[in-house]
N, C-alpha and C positions, 0 to 999 in steps of 0.2 A: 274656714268654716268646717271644711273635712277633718281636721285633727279635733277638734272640735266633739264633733259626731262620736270619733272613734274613744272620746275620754268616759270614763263612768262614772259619770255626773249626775244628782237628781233631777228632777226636770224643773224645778226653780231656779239650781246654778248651772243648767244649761238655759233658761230664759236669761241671766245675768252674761252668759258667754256671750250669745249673739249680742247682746247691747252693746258690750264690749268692742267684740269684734267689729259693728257697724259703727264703731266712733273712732277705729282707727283710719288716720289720712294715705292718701299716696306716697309717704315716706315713712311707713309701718310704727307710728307715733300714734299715741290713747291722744283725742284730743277733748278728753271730758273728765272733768276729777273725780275722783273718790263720792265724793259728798253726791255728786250727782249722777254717778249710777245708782246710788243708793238710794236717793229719791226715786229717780223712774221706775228703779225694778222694786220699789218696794221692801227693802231690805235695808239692813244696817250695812255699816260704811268694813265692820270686821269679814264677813261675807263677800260685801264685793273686792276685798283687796285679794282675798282666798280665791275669787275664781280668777281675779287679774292675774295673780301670781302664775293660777293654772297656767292661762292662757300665754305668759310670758316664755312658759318653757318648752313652746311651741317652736318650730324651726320656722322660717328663719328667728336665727338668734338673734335677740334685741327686739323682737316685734312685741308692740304695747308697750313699749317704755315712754314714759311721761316727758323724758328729755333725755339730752346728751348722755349727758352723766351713767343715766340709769339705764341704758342702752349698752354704756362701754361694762357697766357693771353685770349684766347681765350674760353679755359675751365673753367676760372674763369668765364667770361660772361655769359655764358651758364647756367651755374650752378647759379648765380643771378639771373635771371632773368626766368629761372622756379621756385626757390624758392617763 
């Protein structure tokens, strides 16, 4: 939630961060899709993927990914692109 804070976010995609954030579990996994942050916060589904994103390139790397896959993919970016 603190990198969160520290993003320059408006305060509508920082309401969609926290949602975010409170939907990921104890093994740093989004456990709610697309479609349905977009209903709670009120927003279309393009928005909430834009603050997911945000929130994905938050350390640890891999946090908010929807599964495996997109967890390794995300770690692989990371790791590019500081090298």
């Amino acid at each position: 939630m603190e990198q969160l804070h520290l993003s320059n976010l408006n305060e509508k995609k920082m309401y969609i961060g926290r949602y975010i954030i409170d939907a990921i579990d104890d093994n740093g996994y989004l456990t709610v899709s697309l479609e349905e942050i977009a209903k709670a916060c009120h927003t279309n589904c393009e928005t909430a993927e834009a603050v997911l994103t945000h929130i994905q390139s938050f350390d640890p790397p891999g946090v908010a990914a929807r599964n495996l896959s997109e967890c390794m993919l995300i770690q692989l970016a990371k790791l590019y692109v500081i090298v």
